[in-house]
Each structure stands twice: as C-alpha cells, then as structure tokens.
GUMI-113285 format. One record per residue (C-alpha): residue number from 0; residue in one letter; chain; x, y, z. Coordinates in nm, 3 decimals, always signed. Example, Ala and Ser with C-alpha at 12.3 -4.5 7.8 and 13.67 -1.06 7.14 Angstrom:
BEGIN
<kedren nr="0" rest="A" kette="A" u="+1.230" v="-0.450" w="+0.780"/>
<kedren nr="1" rest="S" kette="A" u="+1.367" v="-0.106" w="+0.714"/>
This chain:
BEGIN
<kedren nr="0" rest="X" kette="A" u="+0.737" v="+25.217" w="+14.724"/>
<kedren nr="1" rest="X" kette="A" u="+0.682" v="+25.223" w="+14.356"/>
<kedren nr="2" rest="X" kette="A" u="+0.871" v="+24.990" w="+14.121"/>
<kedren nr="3" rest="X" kette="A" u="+0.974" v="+25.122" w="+13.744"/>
<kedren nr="4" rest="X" kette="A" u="+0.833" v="+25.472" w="+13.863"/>
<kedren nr="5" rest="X" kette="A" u="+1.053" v="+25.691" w="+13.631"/>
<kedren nr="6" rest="X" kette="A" u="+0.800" v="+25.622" w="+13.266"/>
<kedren nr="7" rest="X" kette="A" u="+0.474" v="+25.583" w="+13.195"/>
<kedren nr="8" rest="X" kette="A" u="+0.218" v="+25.415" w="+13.445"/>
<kedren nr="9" rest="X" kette="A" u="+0.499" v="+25.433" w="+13.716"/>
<kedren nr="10" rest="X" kette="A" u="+0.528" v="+25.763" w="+13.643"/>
<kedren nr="11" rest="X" kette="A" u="+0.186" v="+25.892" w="+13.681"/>
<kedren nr="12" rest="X" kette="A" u="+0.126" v="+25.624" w="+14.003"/>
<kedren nr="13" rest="X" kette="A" u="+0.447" v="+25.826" w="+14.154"/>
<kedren nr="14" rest="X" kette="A" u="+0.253" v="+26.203" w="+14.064"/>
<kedren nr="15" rest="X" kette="A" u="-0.090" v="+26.102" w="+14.193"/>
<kedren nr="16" rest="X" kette="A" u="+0.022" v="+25.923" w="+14.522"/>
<kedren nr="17" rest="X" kette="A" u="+0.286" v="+26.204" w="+14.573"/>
<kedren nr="18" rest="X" kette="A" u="-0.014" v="+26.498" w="+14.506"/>
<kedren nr="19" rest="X" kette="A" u="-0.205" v="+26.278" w="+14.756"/>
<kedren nr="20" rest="X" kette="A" u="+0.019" v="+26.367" w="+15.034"/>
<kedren nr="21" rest="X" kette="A" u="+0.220" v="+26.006" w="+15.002"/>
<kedren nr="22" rest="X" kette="A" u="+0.597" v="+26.027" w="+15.036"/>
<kedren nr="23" rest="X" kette="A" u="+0.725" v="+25.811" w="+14.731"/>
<kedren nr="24" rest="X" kette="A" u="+1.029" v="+25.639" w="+14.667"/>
<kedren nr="25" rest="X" kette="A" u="+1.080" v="+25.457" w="+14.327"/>
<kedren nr="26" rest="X" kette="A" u="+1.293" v="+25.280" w="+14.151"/>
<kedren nr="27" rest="X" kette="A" u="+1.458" v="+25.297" w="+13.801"/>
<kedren nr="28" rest="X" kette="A" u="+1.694" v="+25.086" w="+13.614"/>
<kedren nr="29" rest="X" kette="A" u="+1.811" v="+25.233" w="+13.317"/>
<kedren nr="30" rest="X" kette="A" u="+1.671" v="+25.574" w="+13.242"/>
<kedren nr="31" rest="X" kette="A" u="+1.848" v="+25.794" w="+13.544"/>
<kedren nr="32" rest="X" kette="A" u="+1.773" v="+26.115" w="+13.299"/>
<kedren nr="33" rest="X" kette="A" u="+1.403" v="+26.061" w="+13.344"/>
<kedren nr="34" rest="X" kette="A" u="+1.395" v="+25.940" w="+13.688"/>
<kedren nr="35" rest="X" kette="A" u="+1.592" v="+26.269" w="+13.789"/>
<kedren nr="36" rest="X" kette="A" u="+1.342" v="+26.489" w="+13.556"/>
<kedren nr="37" rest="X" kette="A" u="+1.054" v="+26.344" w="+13.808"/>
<kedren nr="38" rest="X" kette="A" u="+1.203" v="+26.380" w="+14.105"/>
<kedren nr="39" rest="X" kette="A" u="+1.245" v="+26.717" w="+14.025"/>
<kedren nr="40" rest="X" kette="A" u="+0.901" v="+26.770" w="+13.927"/>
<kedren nr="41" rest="X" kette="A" u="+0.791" v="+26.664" w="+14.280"/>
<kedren nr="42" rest="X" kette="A" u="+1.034" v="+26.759" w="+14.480"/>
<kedren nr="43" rest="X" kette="A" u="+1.152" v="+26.612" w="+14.786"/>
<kedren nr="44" rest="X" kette="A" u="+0.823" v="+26.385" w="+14.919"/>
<kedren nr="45" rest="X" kette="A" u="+0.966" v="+26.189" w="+14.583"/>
<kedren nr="46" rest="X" kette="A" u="+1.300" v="+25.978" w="+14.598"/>
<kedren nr="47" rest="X" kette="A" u="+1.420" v="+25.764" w="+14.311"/>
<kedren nr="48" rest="X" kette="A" u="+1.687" v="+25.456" w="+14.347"/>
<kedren nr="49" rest="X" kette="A" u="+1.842" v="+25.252" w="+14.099"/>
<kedren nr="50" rest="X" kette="A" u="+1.739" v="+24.900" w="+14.149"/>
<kedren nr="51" rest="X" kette="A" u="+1.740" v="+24.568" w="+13.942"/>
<kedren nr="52" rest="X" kette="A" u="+1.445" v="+24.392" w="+14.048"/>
<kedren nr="53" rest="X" kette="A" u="+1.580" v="+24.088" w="+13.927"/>
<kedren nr="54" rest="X" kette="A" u="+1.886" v="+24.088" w="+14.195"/>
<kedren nr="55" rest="X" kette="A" u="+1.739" v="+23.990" w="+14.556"/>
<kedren nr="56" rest="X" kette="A" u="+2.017" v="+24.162" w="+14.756"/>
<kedren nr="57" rest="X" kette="A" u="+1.999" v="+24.448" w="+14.566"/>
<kedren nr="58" rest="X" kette="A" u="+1.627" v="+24.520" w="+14.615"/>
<kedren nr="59" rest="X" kette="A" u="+1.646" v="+24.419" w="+15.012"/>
<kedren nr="60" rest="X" kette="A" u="+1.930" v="+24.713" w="+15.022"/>
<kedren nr="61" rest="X" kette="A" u="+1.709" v="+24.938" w="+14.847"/>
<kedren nr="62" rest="X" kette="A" u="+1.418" v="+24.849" w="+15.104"/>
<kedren nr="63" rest="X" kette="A" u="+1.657" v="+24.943" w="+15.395"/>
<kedren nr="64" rest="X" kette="A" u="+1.764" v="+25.256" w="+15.261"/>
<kedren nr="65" rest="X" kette="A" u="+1.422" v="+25.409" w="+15.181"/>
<kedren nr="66" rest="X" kette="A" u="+1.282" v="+25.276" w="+15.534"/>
<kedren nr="67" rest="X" kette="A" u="+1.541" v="+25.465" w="+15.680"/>
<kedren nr="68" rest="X" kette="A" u="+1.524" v="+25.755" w="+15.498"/>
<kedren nr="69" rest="X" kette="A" u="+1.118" v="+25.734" w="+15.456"/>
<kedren nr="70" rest="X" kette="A" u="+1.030" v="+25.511" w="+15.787"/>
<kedren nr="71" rest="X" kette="A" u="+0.798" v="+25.149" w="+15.709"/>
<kedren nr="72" rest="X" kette="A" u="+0.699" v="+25.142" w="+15.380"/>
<kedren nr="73" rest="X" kette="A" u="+0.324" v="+25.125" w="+15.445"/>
<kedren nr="74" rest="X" kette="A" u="+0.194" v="+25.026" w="+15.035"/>
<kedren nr="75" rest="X" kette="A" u="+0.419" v="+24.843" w="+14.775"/>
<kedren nr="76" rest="X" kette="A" u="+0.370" v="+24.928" w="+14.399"/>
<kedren nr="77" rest="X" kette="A" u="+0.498" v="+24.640" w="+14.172"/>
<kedren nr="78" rest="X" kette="A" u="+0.521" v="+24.855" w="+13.850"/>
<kedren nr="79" rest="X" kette="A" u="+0.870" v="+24.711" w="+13.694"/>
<kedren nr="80" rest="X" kette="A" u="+0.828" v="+24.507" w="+13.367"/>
<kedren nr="81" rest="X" kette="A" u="+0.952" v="+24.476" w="+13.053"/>
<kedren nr="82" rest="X" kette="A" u="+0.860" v="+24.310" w="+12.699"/>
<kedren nr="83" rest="X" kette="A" u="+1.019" v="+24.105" w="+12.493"/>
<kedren nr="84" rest="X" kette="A" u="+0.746" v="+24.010" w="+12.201"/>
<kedren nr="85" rest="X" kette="A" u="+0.805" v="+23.688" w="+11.972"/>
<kedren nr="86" rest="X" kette="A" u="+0.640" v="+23.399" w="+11.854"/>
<kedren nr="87" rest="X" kette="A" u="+0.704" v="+23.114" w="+12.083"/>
<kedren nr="88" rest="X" kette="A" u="+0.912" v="+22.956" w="+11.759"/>
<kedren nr="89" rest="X" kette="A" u="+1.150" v="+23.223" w="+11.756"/>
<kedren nr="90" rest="X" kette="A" u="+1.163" v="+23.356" w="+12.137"/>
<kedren nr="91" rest="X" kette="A" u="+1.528" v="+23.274" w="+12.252"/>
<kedren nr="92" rest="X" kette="A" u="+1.561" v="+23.179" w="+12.620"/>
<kedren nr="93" rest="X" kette="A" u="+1.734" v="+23.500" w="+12.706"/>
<kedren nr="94" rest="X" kette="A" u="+1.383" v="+23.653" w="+12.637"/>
<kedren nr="95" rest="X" kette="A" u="+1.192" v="+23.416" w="+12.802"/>
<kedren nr="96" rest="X" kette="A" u="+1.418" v="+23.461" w="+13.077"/>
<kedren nr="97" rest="X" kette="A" u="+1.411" v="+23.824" w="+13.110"/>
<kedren nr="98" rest="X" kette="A" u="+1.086" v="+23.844" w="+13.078"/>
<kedren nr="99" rest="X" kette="A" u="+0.959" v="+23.638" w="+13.382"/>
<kedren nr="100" rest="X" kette="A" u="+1.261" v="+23.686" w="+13.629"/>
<kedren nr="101" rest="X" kette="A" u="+1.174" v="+24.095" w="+13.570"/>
<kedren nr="102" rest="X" kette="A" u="+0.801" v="+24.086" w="+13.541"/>
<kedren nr="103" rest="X" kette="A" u="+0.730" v="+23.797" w="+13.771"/>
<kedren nr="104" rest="X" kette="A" u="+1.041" v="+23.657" w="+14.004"/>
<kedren nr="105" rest="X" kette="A" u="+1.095" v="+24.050" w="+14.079"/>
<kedren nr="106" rest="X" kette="A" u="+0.711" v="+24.065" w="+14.253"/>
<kedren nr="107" rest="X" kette="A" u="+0.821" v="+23.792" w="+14.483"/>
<kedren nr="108" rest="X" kette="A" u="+1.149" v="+23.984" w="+14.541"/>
<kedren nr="109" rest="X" kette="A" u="+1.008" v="+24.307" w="+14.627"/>
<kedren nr="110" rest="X" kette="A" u="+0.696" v="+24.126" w="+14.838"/>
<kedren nr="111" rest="X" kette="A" u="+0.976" v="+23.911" w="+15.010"/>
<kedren nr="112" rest="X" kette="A" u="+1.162" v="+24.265" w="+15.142"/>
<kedren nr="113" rest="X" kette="A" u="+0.894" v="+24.434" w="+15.280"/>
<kedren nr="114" rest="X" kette="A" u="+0.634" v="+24.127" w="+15.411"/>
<kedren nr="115" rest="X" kette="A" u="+0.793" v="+24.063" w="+15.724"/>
<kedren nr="116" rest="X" kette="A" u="+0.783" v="+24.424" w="+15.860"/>
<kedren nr="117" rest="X" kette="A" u="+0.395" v="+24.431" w="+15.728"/>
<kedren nr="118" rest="X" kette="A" u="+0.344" v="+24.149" w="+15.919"/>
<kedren nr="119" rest="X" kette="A" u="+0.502" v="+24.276" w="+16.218"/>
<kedren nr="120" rest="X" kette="A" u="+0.328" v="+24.581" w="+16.184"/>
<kedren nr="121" rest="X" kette="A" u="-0.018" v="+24.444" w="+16.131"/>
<kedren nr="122" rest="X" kette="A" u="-0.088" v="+24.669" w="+15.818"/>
<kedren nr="123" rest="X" kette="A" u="+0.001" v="+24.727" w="+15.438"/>
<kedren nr="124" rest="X" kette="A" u="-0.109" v="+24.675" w="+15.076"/>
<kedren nr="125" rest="X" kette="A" u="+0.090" v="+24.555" w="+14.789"/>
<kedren nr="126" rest="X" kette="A" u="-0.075" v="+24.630" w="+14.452"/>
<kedren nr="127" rest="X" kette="A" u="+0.113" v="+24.463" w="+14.143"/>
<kedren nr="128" rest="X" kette="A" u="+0.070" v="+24.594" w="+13.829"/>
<kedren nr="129" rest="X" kette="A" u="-0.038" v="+24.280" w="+13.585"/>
<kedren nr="130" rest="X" kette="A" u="-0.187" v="+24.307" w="+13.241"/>
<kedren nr="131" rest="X" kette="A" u="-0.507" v="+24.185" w="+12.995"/>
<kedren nr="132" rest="X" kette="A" u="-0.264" v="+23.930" w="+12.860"/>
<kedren nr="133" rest="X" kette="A" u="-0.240" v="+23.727" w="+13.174"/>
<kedren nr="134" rest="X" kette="A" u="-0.612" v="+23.748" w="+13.181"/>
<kedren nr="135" rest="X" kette="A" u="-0.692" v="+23.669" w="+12.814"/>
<kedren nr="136" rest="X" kette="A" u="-0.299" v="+23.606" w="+12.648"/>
<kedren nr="137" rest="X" kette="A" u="-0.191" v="+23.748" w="+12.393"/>
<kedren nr="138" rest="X" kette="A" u="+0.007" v="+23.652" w="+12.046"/>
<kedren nr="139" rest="X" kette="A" u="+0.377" v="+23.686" w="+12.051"/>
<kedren nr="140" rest="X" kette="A" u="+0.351" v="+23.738" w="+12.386"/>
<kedren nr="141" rest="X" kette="A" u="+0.385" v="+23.357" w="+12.570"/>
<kedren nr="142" rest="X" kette="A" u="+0.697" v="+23.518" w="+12.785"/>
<kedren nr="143" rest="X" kette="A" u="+0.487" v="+23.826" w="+12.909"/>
<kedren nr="144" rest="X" kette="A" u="+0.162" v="+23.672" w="+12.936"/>
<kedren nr="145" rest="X" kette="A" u="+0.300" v="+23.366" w="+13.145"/>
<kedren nr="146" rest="X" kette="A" u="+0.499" v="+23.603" w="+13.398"/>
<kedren nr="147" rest="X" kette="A" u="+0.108" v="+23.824" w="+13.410"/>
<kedren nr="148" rest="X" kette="A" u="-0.102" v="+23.489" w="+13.470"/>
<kedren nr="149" rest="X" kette="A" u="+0.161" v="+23.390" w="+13.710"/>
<kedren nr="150" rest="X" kette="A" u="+0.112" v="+23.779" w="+13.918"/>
<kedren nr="151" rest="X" kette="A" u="-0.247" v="+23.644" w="+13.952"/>
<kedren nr="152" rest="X" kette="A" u="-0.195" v="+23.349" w="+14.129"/>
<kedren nr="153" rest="X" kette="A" u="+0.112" v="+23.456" w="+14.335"/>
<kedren nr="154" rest="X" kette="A" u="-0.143" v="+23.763" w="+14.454"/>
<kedren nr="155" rest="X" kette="A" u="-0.396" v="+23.504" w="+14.549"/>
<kedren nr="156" rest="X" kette="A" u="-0.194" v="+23.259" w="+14.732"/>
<kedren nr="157" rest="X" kette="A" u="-0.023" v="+23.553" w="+14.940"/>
<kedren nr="158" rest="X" kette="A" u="-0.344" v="+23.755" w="+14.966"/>
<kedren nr="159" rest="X" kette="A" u="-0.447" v="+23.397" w="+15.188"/>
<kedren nr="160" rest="X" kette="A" u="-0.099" v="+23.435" w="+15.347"/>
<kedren nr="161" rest="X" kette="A" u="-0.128" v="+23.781" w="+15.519"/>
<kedren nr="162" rest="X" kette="A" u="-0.491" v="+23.857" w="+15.554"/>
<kedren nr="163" rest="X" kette="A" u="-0.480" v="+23.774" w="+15.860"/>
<kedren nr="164" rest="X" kette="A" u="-0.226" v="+24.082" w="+15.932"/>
<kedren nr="165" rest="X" kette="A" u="-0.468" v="+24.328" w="+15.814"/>
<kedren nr="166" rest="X" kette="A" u="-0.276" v="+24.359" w="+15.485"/>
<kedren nr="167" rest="X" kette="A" u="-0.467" v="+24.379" w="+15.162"/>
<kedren nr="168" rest="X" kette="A" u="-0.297" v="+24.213" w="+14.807"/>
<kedren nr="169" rest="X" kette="A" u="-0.429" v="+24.316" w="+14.495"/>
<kedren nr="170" rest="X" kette="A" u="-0.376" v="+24.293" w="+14.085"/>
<kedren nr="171" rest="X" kette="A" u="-0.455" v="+24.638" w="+13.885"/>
<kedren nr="172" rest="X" kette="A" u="-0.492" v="+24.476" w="+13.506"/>
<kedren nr="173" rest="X" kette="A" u="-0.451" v="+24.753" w="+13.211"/>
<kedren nr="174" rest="X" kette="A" u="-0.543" v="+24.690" w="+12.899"/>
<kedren nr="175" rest="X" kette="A" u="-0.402" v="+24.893" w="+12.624"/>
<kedren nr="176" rest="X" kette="A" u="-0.266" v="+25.230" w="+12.786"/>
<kedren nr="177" rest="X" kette="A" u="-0.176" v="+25.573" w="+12.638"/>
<kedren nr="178" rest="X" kette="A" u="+0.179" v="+25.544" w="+12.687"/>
<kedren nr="179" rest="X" kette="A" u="+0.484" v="+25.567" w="+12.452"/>
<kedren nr="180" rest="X" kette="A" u="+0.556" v="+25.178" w="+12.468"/>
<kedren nr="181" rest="X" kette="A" u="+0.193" v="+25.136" w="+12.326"/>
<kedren nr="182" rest="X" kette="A" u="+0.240" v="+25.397" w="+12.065"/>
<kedren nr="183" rest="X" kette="A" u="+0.542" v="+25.261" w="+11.941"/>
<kedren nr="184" rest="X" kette="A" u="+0.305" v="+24.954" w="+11.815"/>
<kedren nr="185" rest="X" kette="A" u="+0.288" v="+24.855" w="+11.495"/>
<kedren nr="186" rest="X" kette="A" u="-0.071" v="+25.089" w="+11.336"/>
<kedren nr="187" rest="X" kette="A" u="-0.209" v="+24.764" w="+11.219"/>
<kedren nr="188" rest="X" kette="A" u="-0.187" v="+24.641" w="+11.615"/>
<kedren nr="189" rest="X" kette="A" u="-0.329" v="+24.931" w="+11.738"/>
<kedren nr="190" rest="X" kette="A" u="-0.645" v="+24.956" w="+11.464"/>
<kedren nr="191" rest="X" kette="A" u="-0.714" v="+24.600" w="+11.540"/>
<kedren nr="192" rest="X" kette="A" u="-0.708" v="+24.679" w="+11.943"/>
<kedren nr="193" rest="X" kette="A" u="-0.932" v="+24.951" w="+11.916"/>
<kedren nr="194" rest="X" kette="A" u="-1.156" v="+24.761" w="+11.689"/>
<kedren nr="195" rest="X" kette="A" u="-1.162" v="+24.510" w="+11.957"/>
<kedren nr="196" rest="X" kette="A" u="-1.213" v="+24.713" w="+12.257"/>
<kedren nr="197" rest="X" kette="A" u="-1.585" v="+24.739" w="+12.380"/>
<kedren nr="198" rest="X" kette="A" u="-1.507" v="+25.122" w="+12.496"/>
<kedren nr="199" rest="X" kette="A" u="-1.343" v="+25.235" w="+12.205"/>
<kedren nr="200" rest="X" kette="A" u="-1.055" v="+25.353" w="+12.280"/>
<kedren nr="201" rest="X" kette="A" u="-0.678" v="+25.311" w="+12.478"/>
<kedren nr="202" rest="X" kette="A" u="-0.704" v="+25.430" w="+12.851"/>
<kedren nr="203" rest="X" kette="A" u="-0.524" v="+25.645" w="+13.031"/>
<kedren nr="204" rest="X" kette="A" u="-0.219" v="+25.632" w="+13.291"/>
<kedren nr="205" rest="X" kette="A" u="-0.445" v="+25.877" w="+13.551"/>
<kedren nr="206" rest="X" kette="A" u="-0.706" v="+25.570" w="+13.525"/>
<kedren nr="207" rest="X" kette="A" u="-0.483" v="+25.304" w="+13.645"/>
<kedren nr="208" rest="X" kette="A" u="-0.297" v="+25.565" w="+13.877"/>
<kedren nr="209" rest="X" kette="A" u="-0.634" v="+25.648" w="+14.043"/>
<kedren nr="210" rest="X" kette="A" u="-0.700" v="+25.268" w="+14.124"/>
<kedren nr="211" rest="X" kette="A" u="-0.400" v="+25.215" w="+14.268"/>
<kedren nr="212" rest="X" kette="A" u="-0.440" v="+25.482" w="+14.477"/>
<kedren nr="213" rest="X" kette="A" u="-0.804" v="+25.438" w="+14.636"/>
<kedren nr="214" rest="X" kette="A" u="-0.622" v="+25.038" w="+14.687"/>
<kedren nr="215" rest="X" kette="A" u="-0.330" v="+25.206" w="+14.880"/>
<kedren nr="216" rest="X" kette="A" u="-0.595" v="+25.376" w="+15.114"/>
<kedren nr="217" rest="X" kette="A" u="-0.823" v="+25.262" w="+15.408"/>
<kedren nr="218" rest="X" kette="A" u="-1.172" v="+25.274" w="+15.196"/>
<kedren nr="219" rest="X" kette="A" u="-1.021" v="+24.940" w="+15.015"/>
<kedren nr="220" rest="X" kette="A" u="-0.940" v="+24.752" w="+15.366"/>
<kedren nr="221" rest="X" kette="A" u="-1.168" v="+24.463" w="+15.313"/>
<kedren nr="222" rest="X" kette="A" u="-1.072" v="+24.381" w="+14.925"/>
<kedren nr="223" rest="X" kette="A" u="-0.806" v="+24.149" w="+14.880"/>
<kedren nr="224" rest="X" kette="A" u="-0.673" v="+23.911" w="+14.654"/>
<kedren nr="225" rest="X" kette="A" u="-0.891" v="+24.078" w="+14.315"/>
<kedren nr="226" rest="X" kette="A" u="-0.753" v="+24.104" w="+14.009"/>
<kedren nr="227" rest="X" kette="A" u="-0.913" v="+24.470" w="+13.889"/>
<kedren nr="228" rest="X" kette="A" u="-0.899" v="+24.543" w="+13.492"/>
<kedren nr="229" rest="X" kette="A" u="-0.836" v="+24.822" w="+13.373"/>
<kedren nr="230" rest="X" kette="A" u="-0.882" v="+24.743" w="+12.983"/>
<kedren nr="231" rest="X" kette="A" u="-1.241" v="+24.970" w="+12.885"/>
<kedren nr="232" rest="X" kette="A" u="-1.361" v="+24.601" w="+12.868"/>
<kedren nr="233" rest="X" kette="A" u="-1.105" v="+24.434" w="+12.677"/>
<kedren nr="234" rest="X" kette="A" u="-1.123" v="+24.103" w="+12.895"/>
<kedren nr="235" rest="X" kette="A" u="-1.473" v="+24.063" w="+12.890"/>
C-alpha cells in the first residue's frame, strides 16, 4: 500500500515494487489523469484509489477494499504530503493546518488501519516517507518541517510498539529530489542547495524507491525504528 503513488517519489516507489513482483495499490487525491496513466503503465498487479488521508473513515474503507481485492497488506508506504511554504509571520492557519493533518495526522491514520491485522499476523513494515527538513528544518518551512520531525518520533515510539510482532518501522529521509515539485523552485533555491550539498547534486526518485524497497523485504528484518537519509549528505 503506497500513499500519494500517482507523482513523483510515489510514483517511482509504485514502478519498482510493482517490477519487483509486489502487487501495489495506491492512492491519489487529486490527479485521477495521472493515477490512471500509471496504472496503465503497470497493468493490473497496480490498483489506484482515491483517498484523503486526512479523513479516518475514508482511509479505513480504502484499507478494506484493497485487502479484499489484494489480501493483508503485508508493507505500508506513507508517501502522501503536501507543501505549503511561508514564513512563520505570514503562514495562515489553514496552511499550518493542512500541512500537518496531511503530512503527519494522515501517517497515524494509515498506521492505525492496517496495525491491528500486522499485529495479528505477526509480520509487516511501514516505511514513511519524511524529509531533510525534519532532520535539519528548513526556512519558510515551520508547517512542513514540524509535521517531518514529528514522522520521526511517531516512527520511534511505534517502532517500540510492534517490534515485538515481528514488524519493522522505518523513516526514508530525501533530501532534494529530481522531481517536478523541486524544479518548480525558485533558481536561486536550487543554486544555493546544490552549493550546499556535499555530493553535488539533487538525487533521484529510483534512489529513494530502491530503499524503500530492500526495507519492504526480509534482508531489513532486524532494522527498525531508523530514520535513513536520502539527501547525498545534506544532513550531515
């Protein structure tokens, strides 16, 4: 199960963990066009949903539809997020709200749908997607960087919580990323983040796609509860 898999990182995370023999189901909340163009791509071992991770009933409906079209969901991808950059003087509370209750409150909404059965079952892995700004923050970013920081901890705490039940919980960090929500940036941003990353240059979505993957697998069984950057050394 792959949240936000119709763009960018979700996108790719869907194609490698579909080419890996996974059956994938994703959601989407706006962009049906591109969600349908993937799905397509892959064919059938990839199913996309329209969900708002910020709505509780909605995503538990979602979770019972794609186990019983797909059977236990065995690894959870929390992909979905969103921006909303200001400065903290002129961020409205609309975009501090969206921010967090996408980015954070819907982690705990998709963890909350599928924990039990993990539990029950003895086995999964849940891999949220966080970012170098909850690691290091970032300016005009308080909204963003809170809901990251605050993926670190709740991975943490519930990596205590189910280890126990053979069930791994993990944090993949990018840093800056090839994708088209980083290449709409402002060129001044992006000189000064290249200037400031020790590698030299943006990564790529098949480099945080492949992590995920090897933590979705059996070789990752005994790490839980990391917080793995993906960021050429951005967070140093």
């Amino acid at each position: 199960m792959v949240t936000g898999g119709s763009r960018g990182i979700g996108a790719e995370i869907v194609r490698t963990l579909t080419t890996a023999g996974a059956k994938v189901a994703f959601t989407y909340q706006q962009n049906a066009s591109a969600a349908d163009s993937l799905t397509q791509e892959l064919g059938p071992n990839a199913i996309a949903f329209c969900c708002d991770s910020r709505d509780l009933k909605a995503v538990r409906a979602t979770i019972e539809v794609v186990t019983a079209k797909l059977g236990p969901i065995h690894g959870l991808v929390n992909n979905a997020g969103i921006t909303r950059d200001k400065p903290l003087v002129m961020m409205s509370e609309e975009e501090w709200h969206d921010v967090i209750d996408t980015n954070l409150t819907g982690v705990f909404h998709f963890c909350r749908a599928v924990i039990f059965s993990m539990i029950k079952r003895r086995e999964g892995k849940i891999v949220t997607i966080g970012s170098v700004s909850g690691e290091i923050g970032n300016r005009g970013q308080t909204n963003y960087s809170a809901a990251k920081a605050g993926v670190i901890g709740f991975t943490k705490a519930l990596a205590k919580e189910t280890a126990q039940y053979g069930i791994t919980v993990n944090v993949v960090s990018p840093g800056y990323i090839d994708t088209d929500m980083v290449r709409r940036l402002p060129e001044q941003t992006l000189k000064y983040a290249l200037e400031h990353i020790p590698a030299g240059r943006f990564g790529t979505t098949h480099e945080v796609a492949s992590l995920v993957r090897y933590l979705l697998t059996d070789d990752a069984n005994y790490i839980t509860g990391q917080v793995l950057s993906v960021g050429g050394g951005l967070a140093i």
